[in-house]
Steps between C-alpha positions, in 0.01 A plus 500: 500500500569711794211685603598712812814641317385815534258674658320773272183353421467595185855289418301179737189516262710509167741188610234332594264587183830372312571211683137369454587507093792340532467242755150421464509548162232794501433648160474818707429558867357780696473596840197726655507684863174507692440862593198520775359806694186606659430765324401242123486126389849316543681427180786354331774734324754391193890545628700280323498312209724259277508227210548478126359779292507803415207666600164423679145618456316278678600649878305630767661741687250521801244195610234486736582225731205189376538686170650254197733201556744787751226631679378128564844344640508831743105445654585120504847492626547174286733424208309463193574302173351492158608242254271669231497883503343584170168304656569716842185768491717647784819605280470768239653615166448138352690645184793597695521125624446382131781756378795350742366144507405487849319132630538538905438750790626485901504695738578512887394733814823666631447419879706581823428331777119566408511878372381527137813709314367438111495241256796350219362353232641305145364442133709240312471317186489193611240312721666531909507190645431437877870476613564816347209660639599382866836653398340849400309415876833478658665800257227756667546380885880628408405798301269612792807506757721679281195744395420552867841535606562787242162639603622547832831649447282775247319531820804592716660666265190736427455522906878618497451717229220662723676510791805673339264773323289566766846584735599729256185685456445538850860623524399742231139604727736522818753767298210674313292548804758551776363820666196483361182652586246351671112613595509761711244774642162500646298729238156408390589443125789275606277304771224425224817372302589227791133407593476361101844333510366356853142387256696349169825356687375184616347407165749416175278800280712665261597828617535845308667781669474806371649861604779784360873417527615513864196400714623184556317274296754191547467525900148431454559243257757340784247558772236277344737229454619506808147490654364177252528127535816563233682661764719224552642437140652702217435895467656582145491828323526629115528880406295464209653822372873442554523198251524495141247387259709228373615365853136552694373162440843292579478674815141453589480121371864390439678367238650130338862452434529692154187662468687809373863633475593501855306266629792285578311298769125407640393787696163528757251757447372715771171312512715216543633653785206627704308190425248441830594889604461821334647690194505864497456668135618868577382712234296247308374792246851457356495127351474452154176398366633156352638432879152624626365235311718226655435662869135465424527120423702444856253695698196283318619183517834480675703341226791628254808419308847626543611664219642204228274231669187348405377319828291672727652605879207531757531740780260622780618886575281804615600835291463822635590770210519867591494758240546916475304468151145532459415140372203574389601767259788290386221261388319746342809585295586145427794481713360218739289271479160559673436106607847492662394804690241330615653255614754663682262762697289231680575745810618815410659740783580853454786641686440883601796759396683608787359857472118333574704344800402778791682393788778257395748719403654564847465140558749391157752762601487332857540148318760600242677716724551179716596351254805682351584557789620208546613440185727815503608442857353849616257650721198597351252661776228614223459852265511826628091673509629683179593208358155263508304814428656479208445149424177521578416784278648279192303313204744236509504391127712217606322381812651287756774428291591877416440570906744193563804623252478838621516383890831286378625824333434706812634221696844506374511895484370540828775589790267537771255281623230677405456582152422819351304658169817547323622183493179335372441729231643624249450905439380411143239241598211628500272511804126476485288779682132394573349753218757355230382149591125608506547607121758278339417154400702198573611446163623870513648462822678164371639685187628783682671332728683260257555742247689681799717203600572435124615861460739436842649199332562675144243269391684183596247212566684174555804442728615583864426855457233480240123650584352111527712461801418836643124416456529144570359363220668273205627664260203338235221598739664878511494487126138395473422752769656767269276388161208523680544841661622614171852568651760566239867633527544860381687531170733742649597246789536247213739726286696533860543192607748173335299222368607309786362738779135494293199333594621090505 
């Protein structure tokens, strides 16, 4: 028998299983892997099996090393033999023995070169005599190079599996946040912000960032990774509210080879990926309860499965979540789950709106400016006085994300180098004066100003010239944003426009 014909382990475990019943003449053989961590007592898991039935009740699927005739060849290290095994207080299920005839036990430590990698064992119906037990001795010192060897190459292989996802998902950060904005300004709200990402950054707490759409919730996130220990390793995000239920939980813990139509190959989860860094959970508020559960059992104790597997994957990540939501009426409501909450708001940081931002707003247009600039290969000297009176004077619904798109906009329209009031703003956008502000509330500021942009785009919300881009959001959080101002396309505009043109 050829052991090392292949290399997938679970292929090395099941010829050798086999070739114990039909060289050694096993009545059936079975092999367990030692599986031994800090964080609980080292024990032996079932992975293969072989011999002449049909069925089996009397197996253990998990045993504590010390624990029964397994456990006892693992703490020893010695091959064990028992000539007698219905007198053997240390093997179970005497009936099952009875039932197949079975007279003999032995067993051997599967050692390389002094590391502990499980225990094969072999019932048989006939009393094993010493020559074949020093063959079964010899049969494991094989089995344990072949069973390293294929450990090993799972090891690679899972390192290059790594290596390949974590390339493309930092090829997907690079695109996504290519121009992206970082901190900037010198307010007091904003330098309250920094002083508590300066307090929780050196420490792995769990991090919940909360704040409206546009106020740059995922440059905080990035600036407390990049000022941790975790600096160094993986930085992996997930837009909670951009994936479907049915696909959330292959993305956030992987999936096996033919968990599901589709699944055509083994695939890493993101916690996979940012394992020793940090994973960023954009819009948490959006995950499904069943995945909430899941997230919960990571964040506890560390540990999951990829979707279609059964053994455990342990990874040491920090999560920082940000949400628009309030959590705590979403748990109220049922919609998430109030010890996940918990867990995740160990430090919480609130990031003020850009309109609470006195100060700053000269100091983004200087920073934006700068940077379109060079993007578009113009010169861009700064706004006309007109022009940032006029940003000032704005709620800014959108925050620093709304400021940002309509600086591009202006950017490209602009023929001068300094840019003027018409070419930020539209005529039909609406501009705040002081007493409006001092009487509306946000929500009704936030309503008016997307049920304007809605009525601009003939009530077009997805695509390139949809109202989501215009407001930079995603097209789910507009929608959400719409339900819970009560925002509703008028029945005439619906009679107006094709099916196809309606809200998507």
């Amino acid at each position: 028998m050829e052991m090392t014909a292949t290399l997938e382990l679970d292929r090395v475990l099941q010829v050798i299983t086999e070739g114990m019943v039909e060289e050694l003449n096993a009545y059936f053989a079975r092999i367990w892997l030692l599986h031994d961590r800090e964080d609980r007592a080292p024990y032996l898991q079932l992975r293969a099996s072989a011999g002449h039935y049909t069925h089996i009740d009397g197996g253990h699927a998990q045993i504590p090393v010390g624990s029964l005739k397994i456990g006892r060849i693992a703490e020893s290290r010695a091959p064990i033999m028992t000539a007698d095994a219905l007198n053997d207080d240390n093997i179970p299920d005497k009936a099952w023995l009875i039932d197949h005839e079975l007279r003999s036990f032995a067993g051997c430590p599967l050692l390389f070169g002094g590391e502990l990698l499980g225990v094969l064992a072999m019932f048989s119906q006939k009393q094993t005599s010493e020559p074949e037990f020093a063959r079964l001795h010899v049969f494991a010192s094989q089995a344990a190079i072949a069973i390293k060897n294929a450990l090993l190459f799972d090891e690679v292989r899972s390192l290059s599996r790594r290596l390949a996802a974590e390339n493309r998902y930092l090829n997907e950060e690079l695109y996504a946040t290519r121009g992206g904005s970082e901190i900037v300004g010198q307010s007091g709200p904003l330098r309250a912000v920094l002083d508590q990402i300066d307090r929780v950054a050196p420490t792995d707490a769990s991090v919940l960032i909360v704040g409206e759409t546009g106020t740059g919730k995922e440059a905080i996130a990035r600036a407390v990774h990049a000022r941790s220990g975790r600096a160094d390793h993986s930085w992996v995000t997930v837009n909670c509210a951009a994936m479907s239920d049915g696909l959330v939980e292959s993305e956030l813990f992987g999936h096996e080879k033919g968990a599901f139509t589709g699944a055509v190959e083994r695939r890493l989860g993101r916690f996979e990926i940012a394992d020793r860094g940090t994973l960023f959970l954009d819009e948490v508020g959006e995950l499904p309860i069943r995945t909430q559960t899941k997230l919960l059992r990571v964040v506890q104790e560390g540990e999951f499965e990829r979707v279609g597997a059964s053994q455990p994957i342990r990874v040491d990540v920090r999560i920082i979540a940000a949400t628009n939501r309030d959590l705590a009426a979403e748990v109220a409501a049922g919609r998430f789950r109030e010890d996940l909450l918990y867990r995740l708001s160990v430090f919480p940081i609130t990031v003020p709106p850009l309109r609470e931002r006195d100060g700053d707003i000269p100091l983004l247009v200087r920073h934006f400016l700068d940077r379109f600039a060079t993007k578009f290969r113009k010169r861009l000297d700064g706004v006309s006085t007109d022009a940032m009176a006029q940003l000032e004077r704005y709620s800014w619904p959108g925050n620093v994300r709304e400021l940002q798109n309509l600086l591009e906009r202006a950017a490209i329209l602009s023929e001068g180098s300094i840019i003027q009031v018409d070419e930020l703003f539209d005529p039909r956008m609406p501009i705040d004066r002081p007493a409006d502000r001092a009487m509306e509330t946000l929500a009704e500021i936030s309503r008016r100003h997307i049920v304007n942009v809605l009525g601009r785009t003939g009530w077009v919300i997805e695509g390139k010239k949809g109202a989501a881009v215009i407001l930079g959001l995603h097209p789910n959080t507009l929608r959400s944003r719409m339900k819970k101002l009560g925002i509703q396309k008028p029945i005439a505009v619906q009679a107006r426009i094709p099916a196809e043109r309606g809200v998507r």
